[in-house]
Each structure stands twice: as structure tokens, then as C-alpha cells.
N, C-alpha and C positions, 0 to 999 in steps of 0.2 A: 534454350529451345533448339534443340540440335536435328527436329526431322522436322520435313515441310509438310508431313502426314497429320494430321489432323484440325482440333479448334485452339487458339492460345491467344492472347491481346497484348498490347502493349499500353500501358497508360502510363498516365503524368507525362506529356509531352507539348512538345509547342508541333504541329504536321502543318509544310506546306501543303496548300490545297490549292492547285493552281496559281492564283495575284494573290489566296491569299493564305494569311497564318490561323488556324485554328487549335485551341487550346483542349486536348483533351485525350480520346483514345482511339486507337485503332483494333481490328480483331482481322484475322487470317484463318481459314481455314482451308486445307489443302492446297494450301500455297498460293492461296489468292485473298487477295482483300474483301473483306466481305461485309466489311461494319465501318462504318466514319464517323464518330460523334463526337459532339462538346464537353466537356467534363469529364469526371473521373468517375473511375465504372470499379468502385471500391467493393469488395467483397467478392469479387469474379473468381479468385481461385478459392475463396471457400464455396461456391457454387460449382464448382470441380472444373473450370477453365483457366490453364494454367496464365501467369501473368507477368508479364516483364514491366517492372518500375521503372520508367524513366527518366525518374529524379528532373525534370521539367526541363530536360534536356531537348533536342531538336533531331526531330524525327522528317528525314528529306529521302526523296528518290535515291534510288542508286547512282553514284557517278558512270559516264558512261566513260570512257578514253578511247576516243579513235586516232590518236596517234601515241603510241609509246612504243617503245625498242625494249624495253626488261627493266629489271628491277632487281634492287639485293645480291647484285654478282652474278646473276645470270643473264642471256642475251637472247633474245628470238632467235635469231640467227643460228643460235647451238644446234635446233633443229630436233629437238630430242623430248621427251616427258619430263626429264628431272628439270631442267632448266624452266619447261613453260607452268612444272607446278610452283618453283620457286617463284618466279614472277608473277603470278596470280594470285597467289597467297601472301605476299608483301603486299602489293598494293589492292588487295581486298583488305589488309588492316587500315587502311586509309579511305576508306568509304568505294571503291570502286568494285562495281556487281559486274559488268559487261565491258570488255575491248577488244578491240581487233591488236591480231598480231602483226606490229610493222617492221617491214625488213629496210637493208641499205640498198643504194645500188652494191649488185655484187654479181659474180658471176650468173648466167642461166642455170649453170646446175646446183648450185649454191640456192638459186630461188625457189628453183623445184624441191628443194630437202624441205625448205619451209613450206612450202604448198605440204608434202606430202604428210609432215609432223602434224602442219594444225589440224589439215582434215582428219589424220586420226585419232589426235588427241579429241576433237569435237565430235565423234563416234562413242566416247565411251563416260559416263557421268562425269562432269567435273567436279573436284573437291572443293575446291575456292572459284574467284572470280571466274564468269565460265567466256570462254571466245566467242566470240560474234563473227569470227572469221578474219582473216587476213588484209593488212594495207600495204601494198605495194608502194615503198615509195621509190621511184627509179626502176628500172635503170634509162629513163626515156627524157631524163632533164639537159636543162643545159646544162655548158662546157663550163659556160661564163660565171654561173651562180653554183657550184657545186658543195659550198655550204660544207657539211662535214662527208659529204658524202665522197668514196672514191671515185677520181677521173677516170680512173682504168676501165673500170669498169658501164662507162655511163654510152646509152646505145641510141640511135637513131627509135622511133617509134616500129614497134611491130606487132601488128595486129595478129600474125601469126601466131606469134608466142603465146599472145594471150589468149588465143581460139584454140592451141593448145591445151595451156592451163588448166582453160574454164572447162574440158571436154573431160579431161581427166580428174577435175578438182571440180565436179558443179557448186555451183553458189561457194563457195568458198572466200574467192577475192571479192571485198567488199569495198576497196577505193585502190586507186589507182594515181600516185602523183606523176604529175611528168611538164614538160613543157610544152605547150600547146603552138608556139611559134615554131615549132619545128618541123617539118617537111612531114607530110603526112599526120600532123597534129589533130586535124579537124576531123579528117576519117576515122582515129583514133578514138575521138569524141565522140562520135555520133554511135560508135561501135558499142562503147563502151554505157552508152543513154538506152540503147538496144538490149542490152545485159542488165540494164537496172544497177550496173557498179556506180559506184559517185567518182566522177570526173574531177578531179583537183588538179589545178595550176599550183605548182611550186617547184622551187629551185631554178628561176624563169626568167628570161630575158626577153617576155612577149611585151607589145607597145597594146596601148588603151585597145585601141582597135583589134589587135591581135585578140587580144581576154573577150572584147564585145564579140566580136566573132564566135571564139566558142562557147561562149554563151549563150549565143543564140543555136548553136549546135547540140548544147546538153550541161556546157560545163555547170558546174553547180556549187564548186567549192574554191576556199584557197587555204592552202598548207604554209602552216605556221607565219601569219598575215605581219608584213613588214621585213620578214625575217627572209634571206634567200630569193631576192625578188627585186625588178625593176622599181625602183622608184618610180615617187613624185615630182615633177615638175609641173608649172604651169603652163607651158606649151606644149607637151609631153606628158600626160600624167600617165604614162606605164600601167605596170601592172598595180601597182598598189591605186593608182586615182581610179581603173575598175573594178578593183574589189570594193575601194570605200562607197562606189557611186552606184554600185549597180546591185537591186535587189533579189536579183536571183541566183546570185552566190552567198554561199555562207562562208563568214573566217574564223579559221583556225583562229587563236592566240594561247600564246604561254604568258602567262602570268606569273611571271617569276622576280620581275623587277631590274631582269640581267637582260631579255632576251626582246623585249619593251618598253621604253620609257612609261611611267605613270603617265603624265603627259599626254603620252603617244594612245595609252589605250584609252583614256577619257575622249579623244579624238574618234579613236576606232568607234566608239561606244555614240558619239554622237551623228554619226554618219551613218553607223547601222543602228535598225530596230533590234531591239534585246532578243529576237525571236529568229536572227541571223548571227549569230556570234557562237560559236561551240570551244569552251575551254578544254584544252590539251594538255598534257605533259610534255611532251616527247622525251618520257623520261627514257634516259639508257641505264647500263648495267650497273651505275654506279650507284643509282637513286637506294637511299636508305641505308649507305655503309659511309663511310668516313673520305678525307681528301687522298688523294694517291695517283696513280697508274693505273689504266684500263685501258682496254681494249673497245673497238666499236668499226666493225666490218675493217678490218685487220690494220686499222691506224692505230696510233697509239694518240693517248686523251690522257691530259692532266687534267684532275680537279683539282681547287685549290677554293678552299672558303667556300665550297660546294659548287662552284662554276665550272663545268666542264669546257675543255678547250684541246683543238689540236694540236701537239707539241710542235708539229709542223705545220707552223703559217699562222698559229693562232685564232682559227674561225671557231666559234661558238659550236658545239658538240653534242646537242643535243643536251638534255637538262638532268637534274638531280630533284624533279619537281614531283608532288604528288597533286593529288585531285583536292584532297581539304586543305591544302597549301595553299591551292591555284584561288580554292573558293574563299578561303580567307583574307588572301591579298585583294581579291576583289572589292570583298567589304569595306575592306581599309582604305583604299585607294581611289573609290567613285562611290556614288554617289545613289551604286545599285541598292535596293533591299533585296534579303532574302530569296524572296520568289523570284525573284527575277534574274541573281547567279544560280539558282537551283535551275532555270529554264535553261542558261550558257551550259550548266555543267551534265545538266540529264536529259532535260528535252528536247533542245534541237538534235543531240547526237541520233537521239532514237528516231527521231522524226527523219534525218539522211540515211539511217539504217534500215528505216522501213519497218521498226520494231513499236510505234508508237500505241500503237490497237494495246501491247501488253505491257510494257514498260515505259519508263521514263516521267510518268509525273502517281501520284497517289493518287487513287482513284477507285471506286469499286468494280471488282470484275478484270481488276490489274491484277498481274503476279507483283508478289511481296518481294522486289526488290527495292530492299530498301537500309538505309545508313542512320544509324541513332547517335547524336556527339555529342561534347557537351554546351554549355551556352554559348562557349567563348569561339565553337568551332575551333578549339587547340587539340581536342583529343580525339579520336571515334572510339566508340564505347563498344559499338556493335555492326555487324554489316549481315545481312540475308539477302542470297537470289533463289527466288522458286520458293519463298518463305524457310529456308532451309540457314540455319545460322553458320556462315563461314569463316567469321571472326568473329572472338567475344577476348575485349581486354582483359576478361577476369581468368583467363585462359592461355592467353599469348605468355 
């Protein structure tokens, strides 16, 4: 089913439906959902609507990824078409319909290439995965947490730049990480709650009170949760005892097994509702090619066993992780069902992105973005956004 023009159904599937699993078919018509039913709707393509067998495979939302750097050797960063269709198109074979494109800290002019790349690339149809627009992450974090990101480049808060940005790139940036204990953090915040951008605390050296603060200002998220960020303690619980404690931030996590202890996320998982957790990649250039030498905002990154790390100082590098990776380590390692990693991996993202009205969960009246695997979630069989098929295994 390669156009999102007309009527075609999908049957024999298991479809989240919200909390829950239902057994049967779906139907799309110009790119929207327009049928939900129980059972199998046998004989449909001899009634002249074409039919996708789903071999009783699992039919879920699209993944969304609001934090990834690239994919399959190419890097946002590149700032160019070729590289943003390579990484849309890799990790569209892996169930993901919708991401923003995330940059490093890196120079201003260096960030404007990418402002000027995605808005034009999001100008013109996309082939695969399509962008939802741009995450800034940096260059406004701490010194002290700089994580894989370059120091050179890491800058006090400025709202200019970003009134810049947004003047020339409207709606474009759609999150912004930075540290909110930073001197002008909170105006920052409030700026950015004003724009409708999502506020995200990462790479951070703010204390409880610090995060409670911008919280109460607008913040709303936190970037890659445990990862690049003040600790726990008990007289001190930093940034992470306000992410775990406080309901009106959502966390990031990578689920990778490298980047958070199982342990650790059963923990995250118990302190937040399922309906505050948004699963991430932060995959880089490396994700989907083999162990080596790479690049990532002009450091140099060893993989090794798929771990990304920096040759210098050894910090964790952003990941080699994809979306039915993230969702399958999930399964395995808590105690979630289904619906409820289908909400970390589709529905909260769409619900911070403000997309929820059309995407992120199944629903009638939604656009057909959506991911067909097989039982075991080892493989994705199929991916459509706008009902329009951008990967088919039988094709890849």
C-alpha cells in the first residue's frame, strides 16, 4: 500500500486501543482511520478494498522520538537533505513515523544550518519518517554535566538567540534542553512556556528547588532522566528527586540497558505515572551500522558492543538504540504491558508536541500513523505516516 490516497484495511492483527488490546481489523481511508473492528474482515479485497494480512502480528501507533541525533552514518548536524533522508528512513524501518531533529551544543552558526535545513526540508513532502521540527539541545547547559556534549561550545542562556531563531524559523524549535540553574534560566523558561516550545532540564547541575522553581515557570520535561544530571540524595535530592517527585515534568529515558540500570527504570517507572515517561533513543550516527569510529558534534565516539562512548573521558555518547529496541527492553524488563509502552513510546511524545488531536495513539479520525511487527516485537514488518507506507520489510 504505497499511497495514502484512497480505502485499503489491515487485518489479522492484535491493535492497541488505548489500555486496551483488540483482536482484529483496521480500515484507512485517505490517510485516516476510519474503521476499528473486532475480527477478521475476510473477503474485503475480493469486495475491491485492498488488504494487508497481518499474520496476527501487532499493529501500534507510530513511535514518536523526540530525542535522536541520526541514524545509519548520517548526523543532523550535517544540515543537508541527504543525511536527514538517510536518518528518517533507517529509523522509519524500525517503527518510527514522527521526530524532531536534535542538534549538539555547537556553534550559533552551526545551529542556524540546522534551523535552516529542517525548516526546509519540512517544506517539502517527506519520503519516510516525517519531522515534527527541531530539539535543541544546548548550547545553554551546564559546565559541570556536559555529558557528551562539547564545552567549547556550551553558552550562558539567551533568549535573544532564540527570538531570533523562532522569528526566522516559526514553530520550528520544538524543545529546548538547557540548565535552568543558570542565571537567566527562569526567564528562559517562562519564554519559552510563552512560545509553546517544551522546556527540558538536562545536562544540569540545578538543586530540587532549582527544577521546582522552573516548574512552576513552565518547565515541563527532563532530558534523558538519570543521565547528565544532579543526582539523588536525601538531603539534597537535585535534579533527579524533582523529576522522580514532581508531576508536571515528563522523563525522558533511554532504555538501552547501558544508559539505565533495569533497576533504575523499574524505580523511574514507580515514581512516575505511565502517562509521564516518554521513551527516547538519543540515538547518533552510529545507530544501525556496526562497532568503530564516529563522529558526534566534532568529538570523536567509540562504539564497541554498540556502546557509544568518548575516546576522551569516556562519557556515554549518546546511544545506538532504536524505538522497537527501546520498546522491547521495556517488556522485558518491567512489569509494563503493551498499552502502556505503546503510551511511553507514542503518546506522551505527541501529547508534549501538541500533536495528540491526530497522532499517537489509534483511534478514529486519527492519521494512519502507524507500525505493524511481529509478535515477538523483534522485527517491524511495516511503518505508514499520513496512511502512506514508508517501509515495507518485503522491500527493504
Amino acid at each position: 500500500m504505497n499511497e495514502a490516497a484512497g480505502k485499503w484495511r489491515i487485518n489479522h492483527v492484535k491493535m492497541v486501543i488505548g489500555d486496551s488490546i483488540l483482536e482484529g481489523h483496521l480500515t484507512i481511508e485517505n490517510g485516516v482511520i476510519t474503521e476499528i473492528a473486532g475480527g477478521s474482515c475476510e473477503g474485503a479485497s475480493a469486495s475491491g478494498i485492498p488488504t494487508i494480512d497481518g499474520d496476527g502480528g501487532w499493529l501500534l501507533p507510530g513511535f514518536i522520538d523526540v530525542h535522536v541525533h541520526g541514524g545509519y552514518g548520517a548526523d543532523f548536524m550535517e544540515a543537508n537533505k541527504d543525511a536527514y533522508d538517510t536518518i528518517t528512513k533507517f529509523h522509519a524501518s524500525k517503527g518510527t513515523t514522527r521526530m524532531l531533529a536534535t542538534t549538539v551544543t555547537a556553534s550559533r552558526e552551526d545551529i542556524d544550518s540546522v534551523l535552516r535545513a529542517a525548516s526546509a526540508y519540512i517544506q517539502h513532502p517527506m519520503p519516510y519518517a516525517a519531522l515534527a521540527g527541531v530539539h535543541l539541545e544546548g548550547p545553554f547547559i551546564s559546565e559541570l554535566w556536559p555529558g557528551a556534549q562539547n564545552p567549547s561550545f556550551i553558552s550562558p542562556p539567551r533568549v535573544d538567540w532564540l527570538q531570533e531563531w523562532n522569528k526566522q524559523h516559526p514553530s520550528i524549535i520544538k524543545q529546548l534542553t538547557f540548565a535552568p540553574e543558570k542565571e537567566g534560566g527562569l526567564e528562559l523558561v517562562s519564554w519559552l512556556a510563552e512560545q509553546g516550545i517544551t522546556a527540558a532540564c538536562g545536562h544540569t547541575d540545578a538543586k530540587y528547588a532549582d527544577i521546582i522553581a522552573a516548574a512552576e515557570a513552565g518547565l515541563t520535561q527532563a532530558v534523558h532522566t538519570y543521565n547528565a544530571m544532579r543526582g539523588l540524595h536525601h538531603r539534597e535530592p537535585g535534579t533527579l528527586g524533582a523529576v522522580l517527585t514532581e508531576d508536571r515534568i515528563y522523563a525522558e529515558l533511554i532504555a538501552d540497558g547501558h544508559h539505565v540500570h533495569p533497576a533504575a527504570i523499574r524505580l523511574l517507572m514507580s515514581a512516575k505515572t505511565t502517562d509521564k515517561v516518554i521513551l527516547i533513543t538519543d540515538a547518533m550516527s552510529a545507530a544501525g551500522l556496526g562497532d568503530g569510529q564516529y563522529d558526534l558534534g566534532g568529538m570523536t565516539v567509540d562504539v564497541l558492543a554498540g556502546v557509544a562512548k568518548l575516546r576522551v573521558g569516556g562519557n556515554l555518547a549518546g546511544s545506538t538504540l532504536t524505538m522497537i529496541d527501546a520498546f522491547r527492553f521495556m517488556l522485558a524488563n518491567t512489569s509494563l504491558t503493551v498499552p502502556q509502552v505503546s503510551t511511553l513510546a507514542s503518546t506522551n511524545p505527541a501529547k508534549q508536541l501538541g500533536l495528540l488531536q491526530e497522532t499517537g495513539t489509534i483511534a478514529i479520525g486519527k492519521l494512519a500513523d502507524l507500525v505493524l511487527t511481529d509478535e515477538t516485537f523483534t522485527a517491524v514488518h511495516s511503518t505508514w505516516v499520513n496512511g502512506k507506507q514508508i517501509y515495507s520489510s518485503q522491500s527493504s
